[in-house]
Every structure is written in C-alpha cells, then in structure tokens.
VEXRODO-463505 format. One line per 10 residues: number of its first residue (from 0); their letters; for each residue x, y, z of C-alpha. Coordinates in steps of 0.05 Angstrom, whole numbers, plus 5000, padded with zeros to 4 digits. Example, Ala and Ser with C-alpha at 12.3 -4.5 7.8 and 13.67 -1.06 7.14 Angstrom:
2
0) as) 5246/4910/5156 ~ 5273/4979/5143;
This chain:
266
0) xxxxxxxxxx) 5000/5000/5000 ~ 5029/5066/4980 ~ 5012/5115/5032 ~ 5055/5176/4993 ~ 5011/5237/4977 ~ 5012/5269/4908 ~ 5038/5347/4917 ~ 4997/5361/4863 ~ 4946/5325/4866 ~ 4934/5353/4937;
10) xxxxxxxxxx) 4940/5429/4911 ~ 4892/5413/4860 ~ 4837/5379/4903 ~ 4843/5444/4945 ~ 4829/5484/4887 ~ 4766/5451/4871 ~ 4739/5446/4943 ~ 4676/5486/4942 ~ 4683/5509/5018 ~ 4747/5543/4988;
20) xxxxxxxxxx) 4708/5580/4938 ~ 4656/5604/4978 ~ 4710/5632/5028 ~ 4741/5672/4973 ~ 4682/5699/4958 ~ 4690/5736/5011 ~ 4729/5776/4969 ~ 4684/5813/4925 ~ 4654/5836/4987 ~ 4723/5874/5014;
30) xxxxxxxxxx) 4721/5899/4938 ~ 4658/5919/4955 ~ 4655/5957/5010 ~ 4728/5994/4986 ~ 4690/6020/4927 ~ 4628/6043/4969 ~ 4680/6086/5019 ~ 4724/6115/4960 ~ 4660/6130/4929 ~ 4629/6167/4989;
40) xxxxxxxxxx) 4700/6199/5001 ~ 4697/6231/4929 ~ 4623/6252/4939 ~ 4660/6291/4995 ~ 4704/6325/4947 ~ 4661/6336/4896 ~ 4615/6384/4951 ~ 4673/6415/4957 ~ 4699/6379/5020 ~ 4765/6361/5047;
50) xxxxxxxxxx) 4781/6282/5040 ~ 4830/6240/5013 ~ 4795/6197/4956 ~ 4842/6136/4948 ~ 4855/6072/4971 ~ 4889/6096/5027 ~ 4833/6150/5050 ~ 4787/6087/5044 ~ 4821/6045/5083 ~ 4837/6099/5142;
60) xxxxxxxxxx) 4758/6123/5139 ~ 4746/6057/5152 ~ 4789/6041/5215 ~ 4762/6110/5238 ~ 4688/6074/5252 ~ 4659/6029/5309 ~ 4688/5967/5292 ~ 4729/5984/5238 ~ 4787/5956/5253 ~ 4747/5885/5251;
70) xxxxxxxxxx) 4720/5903/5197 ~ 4787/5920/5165 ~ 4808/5848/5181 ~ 4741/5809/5147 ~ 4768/5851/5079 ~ 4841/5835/5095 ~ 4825/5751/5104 ~ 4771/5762/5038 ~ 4828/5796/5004 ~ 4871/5742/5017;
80) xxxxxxxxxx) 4823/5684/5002 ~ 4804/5709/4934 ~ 4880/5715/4916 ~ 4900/5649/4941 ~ 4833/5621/4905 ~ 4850/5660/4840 ~ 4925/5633/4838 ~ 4907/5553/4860 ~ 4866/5560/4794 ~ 4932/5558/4756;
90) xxxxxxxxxx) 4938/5486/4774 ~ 4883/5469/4745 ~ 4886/5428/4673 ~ 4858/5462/4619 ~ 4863/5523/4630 ~ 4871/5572/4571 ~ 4931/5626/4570 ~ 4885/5683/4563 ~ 4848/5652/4633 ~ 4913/5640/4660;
100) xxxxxxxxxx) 4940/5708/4652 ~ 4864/5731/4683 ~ 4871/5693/4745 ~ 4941/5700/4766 ~ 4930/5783/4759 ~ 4870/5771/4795 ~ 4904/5736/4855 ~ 4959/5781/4862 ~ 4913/5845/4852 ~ 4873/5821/4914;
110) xxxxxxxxxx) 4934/5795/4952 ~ 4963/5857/4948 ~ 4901/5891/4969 ~ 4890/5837/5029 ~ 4961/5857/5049 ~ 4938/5934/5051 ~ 4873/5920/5092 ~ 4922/5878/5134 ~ 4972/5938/5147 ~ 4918/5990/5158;
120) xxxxxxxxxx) 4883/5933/5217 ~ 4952/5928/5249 ~ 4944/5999/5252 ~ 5006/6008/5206 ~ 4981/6050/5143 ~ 5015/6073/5082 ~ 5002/6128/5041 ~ 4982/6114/4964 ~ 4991/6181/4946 ~ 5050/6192/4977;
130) xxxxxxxxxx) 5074/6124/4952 ~ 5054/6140/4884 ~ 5094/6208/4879 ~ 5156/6182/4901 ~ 5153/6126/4853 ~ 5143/6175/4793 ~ 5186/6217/4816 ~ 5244/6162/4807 ~ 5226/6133/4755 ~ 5224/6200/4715;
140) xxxxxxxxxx) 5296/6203/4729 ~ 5314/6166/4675 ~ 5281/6153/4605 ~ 5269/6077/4620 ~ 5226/6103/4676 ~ 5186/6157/4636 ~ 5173/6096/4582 ~ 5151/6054/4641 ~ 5100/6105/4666 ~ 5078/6132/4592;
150) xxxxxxxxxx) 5071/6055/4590 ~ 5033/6050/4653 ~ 4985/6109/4628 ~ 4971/6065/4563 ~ 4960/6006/4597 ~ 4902/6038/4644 ~ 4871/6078/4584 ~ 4850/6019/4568 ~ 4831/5980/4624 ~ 4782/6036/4633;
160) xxxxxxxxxx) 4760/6027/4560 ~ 4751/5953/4573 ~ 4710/5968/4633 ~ 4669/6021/4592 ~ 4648/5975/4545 ~ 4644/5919/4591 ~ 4591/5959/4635 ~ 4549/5987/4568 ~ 4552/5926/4527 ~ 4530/5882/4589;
170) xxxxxxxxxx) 4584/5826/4579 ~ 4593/5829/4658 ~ 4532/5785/4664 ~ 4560/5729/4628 ~ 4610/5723/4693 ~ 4551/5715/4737 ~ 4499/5656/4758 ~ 4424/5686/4738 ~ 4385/5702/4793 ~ 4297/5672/4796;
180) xxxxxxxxxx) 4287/5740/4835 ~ 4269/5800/4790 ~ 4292/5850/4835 ~ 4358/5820/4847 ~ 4366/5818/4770 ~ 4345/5880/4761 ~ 4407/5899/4816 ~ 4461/5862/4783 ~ 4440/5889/4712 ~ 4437/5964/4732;
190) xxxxxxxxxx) 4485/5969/4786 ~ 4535/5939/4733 ~ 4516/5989/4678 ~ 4537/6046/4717 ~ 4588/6009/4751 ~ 4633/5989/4713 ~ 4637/6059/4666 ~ 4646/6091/4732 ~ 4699/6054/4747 ~ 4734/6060/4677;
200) xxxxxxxxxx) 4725/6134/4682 ~ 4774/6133/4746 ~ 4823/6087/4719 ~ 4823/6125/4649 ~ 4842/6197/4685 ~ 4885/6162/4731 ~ 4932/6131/4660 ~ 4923/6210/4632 ~ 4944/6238/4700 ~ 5004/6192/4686;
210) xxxxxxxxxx) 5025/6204/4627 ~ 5006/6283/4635 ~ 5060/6284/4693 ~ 5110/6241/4657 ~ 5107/6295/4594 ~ 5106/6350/4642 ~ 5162/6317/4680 ~ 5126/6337/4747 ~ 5120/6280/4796 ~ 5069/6322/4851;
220) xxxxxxxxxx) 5016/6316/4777 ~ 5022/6237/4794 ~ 4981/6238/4849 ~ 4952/6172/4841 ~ 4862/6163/4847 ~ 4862/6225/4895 ~ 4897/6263/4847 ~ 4857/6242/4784 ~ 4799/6253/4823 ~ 4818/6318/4836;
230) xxxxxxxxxx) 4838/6338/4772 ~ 4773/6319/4747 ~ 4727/6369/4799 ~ 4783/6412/4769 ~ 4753/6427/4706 ~ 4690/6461/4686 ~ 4629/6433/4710 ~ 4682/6384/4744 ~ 4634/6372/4818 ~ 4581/6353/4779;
240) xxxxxxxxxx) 4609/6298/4738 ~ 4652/6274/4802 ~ 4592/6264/4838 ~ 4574/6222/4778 ~ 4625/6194/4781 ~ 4622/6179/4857 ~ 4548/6157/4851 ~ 4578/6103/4804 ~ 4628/6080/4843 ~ 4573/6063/4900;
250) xxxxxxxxxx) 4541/6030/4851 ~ 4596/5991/4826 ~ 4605/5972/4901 ~ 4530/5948/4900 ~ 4553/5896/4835 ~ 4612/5875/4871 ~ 4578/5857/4936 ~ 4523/5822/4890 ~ 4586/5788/4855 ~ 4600/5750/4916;
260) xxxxxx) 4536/5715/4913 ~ 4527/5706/4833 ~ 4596/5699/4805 ~ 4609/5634/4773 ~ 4680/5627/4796 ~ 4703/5588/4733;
C-alpha cells in the first residue's frame, strides 16, 4: 500500500473544494465595501469637501468607525482568500493562457490589496499618494522610467475602456449565475451598467494623470486616484460629473457585493 501523497494532486483537490470557493468569495465583498468608501469619500470632494479619495483615504475612513478595525480584518482575510483562490486555479488542467494570465493578475491584485487591509488593521498605514509620487518621481529620472510610466498610462487607458464597454455592452453578466428573483436581476444588471463605466472613468484619468506628469516631467501631477479625482472636479462643470462619478462607484460597490453571491467562479 502506497501511503505517499501526490503534491499536486493535493494542491489541486484544494482548488476545487467548494468550501474554498465560497471563502474567497469573501472577496468581492472587501472589493465591495472599498469601492462604496472611495466612492462616498469623492462625493466629499466633489461638495467641495476636504478628504482623501484613494485607497488609502478608504482604508483609514474605515478604521476611523465602530468596529472598523474588525471590519478591516474580514476585507484583509477576503482579500487574501480570493487571491490564494484566483492563483490555485493555475493548477488546474485546461486552462487557457488568456484565463491563465486573468487569474494570476486577479490573485495578486487582491493579495496585494488583502496585504493593505492587513497593514491599515495592524494599525500600520501607508500612504498611496505619497507612495505613488515618490515612485514617479524616480522613475522619471531616467528615460526607462518615463517609458515605464507613459507605459503604465497606456495600459490603464484601456483598462478603463475595457471596463466602459464591459459595463454598456452588458458582457459582465455572462460572469455571473442568473438570479429567479426579478429584483435581484434587476440589481446586478443596473448596478453593473453604471458600475463598471464609473469605474473605467477613474482608471482612464488616473493613466492621463500619468502620462500628463511624465510629459510635464512633474512628479506632485502623479498623484495617484486622489489626484485624478481631483483633477477631474478641476475642470469646468468638474463637481458635477465627480459626483457622477462617485454615485457610480457606489454603485459599482452594489455589483461587487452582489458578485460574491452570483459569480460563477470558473
């Protein structure tokens, strides 16, 4: 009798377990409730109101409420679940490269951010803002760096005309389990509509904001989602499509919180 365990075999087993994926579901629900603060924290600035509209601002907003810090710490282990879920998916046969590629960004996107809730709970935060400006700032030292960032500007120009399209075209419902309920239908359909476009909105001024400082060679323009948030109540008529903008980002939370229960995870 050969008592030896497959490695493999064992990793791949824990990938399929279904207690596993409703854990990491977990994680559309941190996503969730991040979106819902930045969103309310730009509704702030676009009345004209002093608050830091970023992952960072979200994160410290939150610890700042009764049981916050708990709270932080559900996001932080959903976070984490969802990454760790996302990666074990690469050991999975037949998987396609373009699915591949999907989940292992996925996973590190969320580990990262399960690692940030983690940091803010231990009552150790970072500023993305900060963090962002001092990054530009050395890599527009040298002309490798001002590629990478002009670069970096592309690439989220169009994520956010990915998620544009996704949201008007309605291709985020083919991710999701139909629901018998009209109402909750009727959620998951709208909520994503404005969602999504919301959401590609903020990504698309954060890759001009980007490439705007890089031209300009200024790294304080780099300001990361504060900053492009900013820029955009800015312009003319600026408040009134950042609280658009903010009212979308709610709603996008609203999709992402409805995610955790109708996503297929596949």
């Amino acid at each position: 009798m050969n008592d030896s365990v497959d490695p493999a075999a064992a990793a791949q087993q824990a990938a399929r377990h279904p207690l596993f994926e409703r854990l990491a579901r977990l994680g559309y629900v941190a996503n969730g409730i991040l979106h819902a603060t930045l969103g309310v924290l730009a509704s702030v600035v676009a009345t004209g109101g002093k608050a830091q509209a970023d992952q960072s601002g979200a994160m410290r907003a939150l610890s700042a409420q009764p049981f916050g810090v708990a709270l932080l710490w559900i996001c932080a282990i959903g976070a984490l679940l969802l990454g760790l879920w996302s990666l074990a998916q690469l050991l999975l046969p037949g998987k396609k490269t373009r699915e591949r590629l999907k989940l292992a960004g996925t996973g590190l996107v969320f580990l990262a951010a399960g690692f940030t809730f983690g940091r803010f709970g231990m009552g150790n935060p970072s500023d993305s803002e900060h963090t962002a400006t001092s990054l530009s700032g050395e890599l527009m030292k040298s002309l490798a760096g001002r590629a990478a960032l002009v670069a970096l500007g592309a690439v989220l120009l169009v994520m956010a005309g990915y998620y544009i399209y996704k949201g008007a075209s309605r291709r985020f419902l083919d991710d999701l389990h139909r629901s018998s309920r009209r109402e909750i239908s009727w959620a998951v359909r709208y909520s994503g509509m404005i969602g999504y476009p919301a959401k590609g909105l903020v990504l698309g001024a954060l890759g001009l904001l980007f490439i705007v400082a890089t031209v300009q060679g200024d790294p304080e323009e780099a300001g990361g989602i504060d900053g492009a948030l900013k820029a955009i109540r800015d312009q003319d008529h600026g408040s009134v499509a950042l609280g658009a903008i903010a009212a979308g980002l709610i709603s996008y939370a609203l999709y992402l919180i409805l995610r955790a229960r109708y996503d297929r995870m596949d």
